[in-house]
N, C-alpha and C positions, 0 to 999 in steps of 0.2 A: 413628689416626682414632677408634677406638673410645675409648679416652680422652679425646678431644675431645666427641666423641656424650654421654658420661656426664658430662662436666662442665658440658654444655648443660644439662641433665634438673637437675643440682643446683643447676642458679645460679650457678656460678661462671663468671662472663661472663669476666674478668680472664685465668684461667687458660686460654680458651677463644680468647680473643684472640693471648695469645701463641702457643697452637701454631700457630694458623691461620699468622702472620707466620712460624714457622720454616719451616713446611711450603710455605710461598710462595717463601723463601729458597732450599730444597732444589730445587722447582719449574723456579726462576730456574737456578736452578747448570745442572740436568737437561739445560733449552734450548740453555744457550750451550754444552753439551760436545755434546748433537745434533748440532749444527751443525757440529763437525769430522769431518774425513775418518772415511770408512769407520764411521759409525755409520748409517747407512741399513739395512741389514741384517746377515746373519750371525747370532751370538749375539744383538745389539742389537735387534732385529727385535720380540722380543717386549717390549722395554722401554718401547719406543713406547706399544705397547697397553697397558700396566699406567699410566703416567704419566697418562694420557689419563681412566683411572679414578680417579687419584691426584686429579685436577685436578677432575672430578667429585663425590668425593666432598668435597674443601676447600670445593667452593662449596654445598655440603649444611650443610654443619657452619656455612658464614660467614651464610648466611642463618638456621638457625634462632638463630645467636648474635645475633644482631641484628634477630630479632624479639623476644626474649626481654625 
């Protein structure tokens, strides 16, 4: 994310684009393993909550690239 954030600030819209798409990839992946058994809680519990920030801050990073 933080690489993202500074490649905003220099201009490099390109390189800003593709992390955003990996990080949407990673994202996607994140969701469809959610969704099997026994990821609702346990250890997983807090993964929820971090992804939720993950998701957060992609959409920080997609919006200033694209005002840019």
């Amino acid at each position: 994310m933080r690489y993202a954030t500074n490649s905003v600030t220099t201009g490099d819209r390109a390189i800003v684009l593709d992390i955003c798409v990996f990080l949407r990839l990673v994202y996607a992946e994140y969701q469809r393993l959610a969704s099997g058994p026994g990821m609702g809680g346990g250890p997983y519990k807090e993964m929820h909550k971090k992804m939720e920030v993950w998701l957060q801050s992609l959409v920080k990073i997609e919006t200033r690239a694209h005002d840019t």
